[in-house]
C-alpha positions in Angstrom: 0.0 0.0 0.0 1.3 3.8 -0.8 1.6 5.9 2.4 -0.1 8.9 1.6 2.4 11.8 1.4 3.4 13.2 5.0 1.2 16.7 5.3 3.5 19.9 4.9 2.5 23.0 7.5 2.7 26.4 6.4 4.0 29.1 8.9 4.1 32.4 8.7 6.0 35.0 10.8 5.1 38.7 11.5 8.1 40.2 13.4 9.9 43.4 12.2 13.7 42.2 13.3 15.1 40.7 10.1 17.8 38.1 11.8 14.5 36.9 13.8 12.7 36.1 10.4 16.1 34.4 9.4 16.7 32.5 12.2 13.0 31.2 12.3 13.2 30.2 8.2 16.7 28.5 9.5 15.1 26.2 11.7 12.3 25.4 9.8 14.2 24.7 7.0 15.6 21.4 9.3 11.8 20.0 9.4 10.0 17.9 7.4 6.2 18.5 8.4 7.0 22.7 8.3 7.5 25.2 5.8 8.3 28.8 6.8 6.2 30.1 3.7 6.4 33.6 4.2 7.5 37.2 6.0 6.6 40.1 7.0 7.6 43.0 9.5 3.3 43.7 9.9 0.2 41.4 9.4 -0.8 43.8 6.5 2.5 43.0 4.8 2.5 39.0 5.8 -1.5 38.9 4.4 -0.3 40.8 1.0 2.0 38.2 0.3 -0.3 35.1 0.8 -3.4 34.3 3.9 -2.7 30.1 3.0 -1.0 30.1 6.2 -1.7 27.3 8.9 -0.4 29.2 11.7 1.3 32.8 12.0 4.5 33.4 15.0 3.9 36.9 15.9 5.6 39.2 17.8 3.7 41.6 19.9 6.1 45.3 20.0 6.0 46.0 16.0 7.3 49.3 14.4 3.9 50.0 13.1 2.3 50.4 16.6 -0.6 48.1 15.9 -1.9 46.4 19.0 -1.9 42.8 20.0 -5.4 42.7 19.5 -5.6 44.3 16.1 -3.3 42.1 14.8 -5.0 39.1 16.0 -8.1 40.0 14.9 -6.8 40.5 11.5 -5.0 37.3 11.3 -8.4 35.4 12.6 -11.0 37.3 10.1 -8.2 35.2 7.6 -8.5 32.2 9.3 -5.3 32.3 10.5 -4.5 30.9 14.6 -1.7 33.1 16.4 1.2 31.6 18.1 2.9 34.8 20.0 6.8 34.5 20.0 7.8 37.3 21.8 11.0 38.6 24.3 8.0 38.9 26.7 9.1 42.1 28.3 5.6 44.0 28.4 3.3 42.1 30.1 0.3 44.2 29.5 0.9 43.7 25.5 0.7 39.6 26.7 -2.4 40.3 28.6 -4.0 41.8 25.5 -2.7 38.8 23.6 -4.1 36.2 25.8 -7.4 38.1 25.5 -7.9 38.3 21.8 -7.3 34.4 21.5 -3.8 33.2 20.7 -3.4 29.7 21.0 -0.3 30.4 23.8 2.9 32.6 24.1 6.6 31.7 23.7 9.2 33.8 24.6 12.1 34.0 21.8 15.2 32.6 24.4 13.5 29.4 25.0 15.6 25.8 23.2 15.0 25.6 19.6 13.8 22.0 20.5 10.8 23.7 22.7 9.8 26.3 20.4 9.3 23.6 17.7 7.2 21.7 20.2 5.2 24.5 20.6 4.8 25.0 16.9 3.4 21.8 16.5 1.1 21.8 19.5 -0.1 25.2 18.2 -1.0 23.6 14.6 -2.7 20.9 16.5 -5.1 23.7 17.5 -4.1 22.9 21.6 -3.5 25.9 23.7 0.3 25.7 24.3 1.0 26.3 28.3 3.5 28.6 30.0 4.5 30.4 32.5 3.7 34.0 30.6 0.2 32.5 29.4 -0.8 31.5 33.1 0.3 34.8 34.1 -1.6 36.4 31.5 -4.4 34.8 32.5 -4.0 35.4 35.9 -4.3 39.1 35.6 -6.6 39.3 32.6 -9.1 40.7 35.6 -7.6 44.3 35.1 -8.3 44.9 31.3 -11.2 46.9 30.7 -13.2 46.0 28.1 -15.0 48.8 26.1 -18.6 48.8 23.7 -17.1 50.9 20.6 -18.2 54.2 21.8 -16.8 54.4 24.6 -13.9 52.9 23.4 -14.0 55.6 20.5 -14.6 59.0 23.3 -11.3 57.1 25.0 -9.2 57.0 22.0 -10.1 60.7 20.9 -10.0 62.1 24.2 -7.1 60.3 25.7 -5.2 61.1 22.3 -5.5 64.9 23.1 -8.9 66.2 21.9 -10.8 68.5 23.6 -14.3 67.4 25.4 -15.7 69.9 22.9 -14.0 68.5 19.9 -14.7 64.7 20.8 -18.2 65.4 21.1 -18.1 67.3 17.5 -16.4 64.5 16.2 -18.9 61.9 17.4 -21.8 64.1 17.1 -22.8 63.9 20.5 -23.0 66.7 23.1 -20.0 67.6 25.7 -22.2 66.5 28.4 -22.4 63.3 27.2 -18.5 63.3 26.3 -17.5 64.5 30.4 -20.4 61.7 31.0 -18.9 58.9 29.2 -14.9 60.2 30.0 -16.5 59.6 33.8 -17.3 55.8 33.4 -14.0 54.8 31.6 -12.6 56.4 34.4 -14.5 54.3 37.3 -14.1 51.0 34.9 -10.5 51.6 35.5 -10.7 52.5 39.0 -12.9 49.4 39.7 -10.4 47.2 37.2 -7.5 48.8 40.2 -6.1 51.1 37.0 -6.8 54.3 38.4 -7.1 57.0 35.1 -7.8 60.2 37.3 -5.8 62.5 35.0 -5.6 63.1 31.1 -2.5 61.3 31.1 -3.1 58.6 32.9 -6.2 57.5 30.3 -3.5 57.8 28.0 -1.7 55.4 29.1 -4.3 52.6 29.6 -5.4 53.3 26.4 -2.0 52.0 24.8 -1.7 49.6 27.8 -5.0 47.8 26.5 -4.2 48.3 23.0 -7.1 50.9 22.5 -4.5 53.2 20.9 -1.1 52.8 19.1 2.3 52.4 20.6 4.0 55.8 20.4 7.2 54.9 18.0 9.7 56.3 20.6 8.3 53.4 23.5 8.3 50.7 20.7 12.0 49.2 21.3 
């Protein structure tokens, strides 16, 4: 009897280092059941080249400031499961990970021999375990989750518009702006974020991917 041809995974990568992308193809290029079939410093530039991808290593801090969650929703609307592979220095962007989905997170110093394990387990569709994806987890309690206009009053307002130019924007009144600022800021009080000042909204709003990374925070 023929044995039926051993099935070929493709992988993609989305990580803006180029010795990462390299690396990666490397020790890929050693397997038989994987194929490092394409890419890309962003999911835009990854998806432009081909979405027949089994399974996409992403890192989290990319030079285009898209969010975690952005990019994970992308790559699911595609049909395309996430793997993070990340140095794993920012928890909060892990925390936004393990929220929008990804099947687990590896950090990019582990054995070559345990990354590929998790590969595999990750195109298995199995949740891959770790220390960072329990800890995630663990403190998933503090994100605050949004309905789109509030999220969309945070993003304007936290980015530097004016109460008066929010509500313009939205075409709602200021009332309802100060109104609306007022319950982000108690989600985040009650979530142990405090946001009392201007600045401070600002900085959940990155933290829970609501608005980009500013380019001089990003490495």
């Amino acid at each position: 009897m023929t044995e039926s041809p051993q099935r070929v995974w493709r992988v993609g990568v989305v990580d803006d280092h180029e010795q990462i992308v390299r690396g990666l193809r490397a020790t890929l290029d050693d397997q038989t059941d994987m194929d490092l079939v394409a890419g890309a410093g962003t999911v835009a530039e990854l998806l432009a080249v081909t979405a027949d991808i089994d399974l996409v290593l992403l890192d989290l801090r990319l030079d285009d400031g898209t969010s975690p969650i952005t990019n994970i929703d992308t790559l699911a609307q595609a049909g395309i499961p996430t793997l993070v592979y990340t140095s794993g220095d920012e928890m909060y962007l892990v925390r936004q990970a393990a929220s929008a989905g990804v099947l687990g997170v590896v950090r990019k110093n582990v054995r070559e021999s345990e990354l590929l394990a998790a590969i595999r387990q990750a195109l298995a569709g199995d949740t891959v375990p770790g220390i960072d994806w329990a800890a995630a987890i663990d403190s998933d309690s503090g994100f605050v989750d949004l309905s789109p206009q509030l999220r969309r009053v945070l993003e304007l307002y936290a980015a530097g518009e004016s109460s008066a130019r929010v509500a313009r924007e939205l075409d709602i009144s200021a009332e309802t702006v100060s109104d609306y600022v007022n319950r982000i800021r108690s989600r985040y009080t009650t979530a142990g974020r405090p946001a009392p000042t201007k600045t401070d909204l600002y900085k959940r709003a990155i933290e829970d991917g609501w608005l980009p990374i500013p380019r001089r925070f990003r490495r």
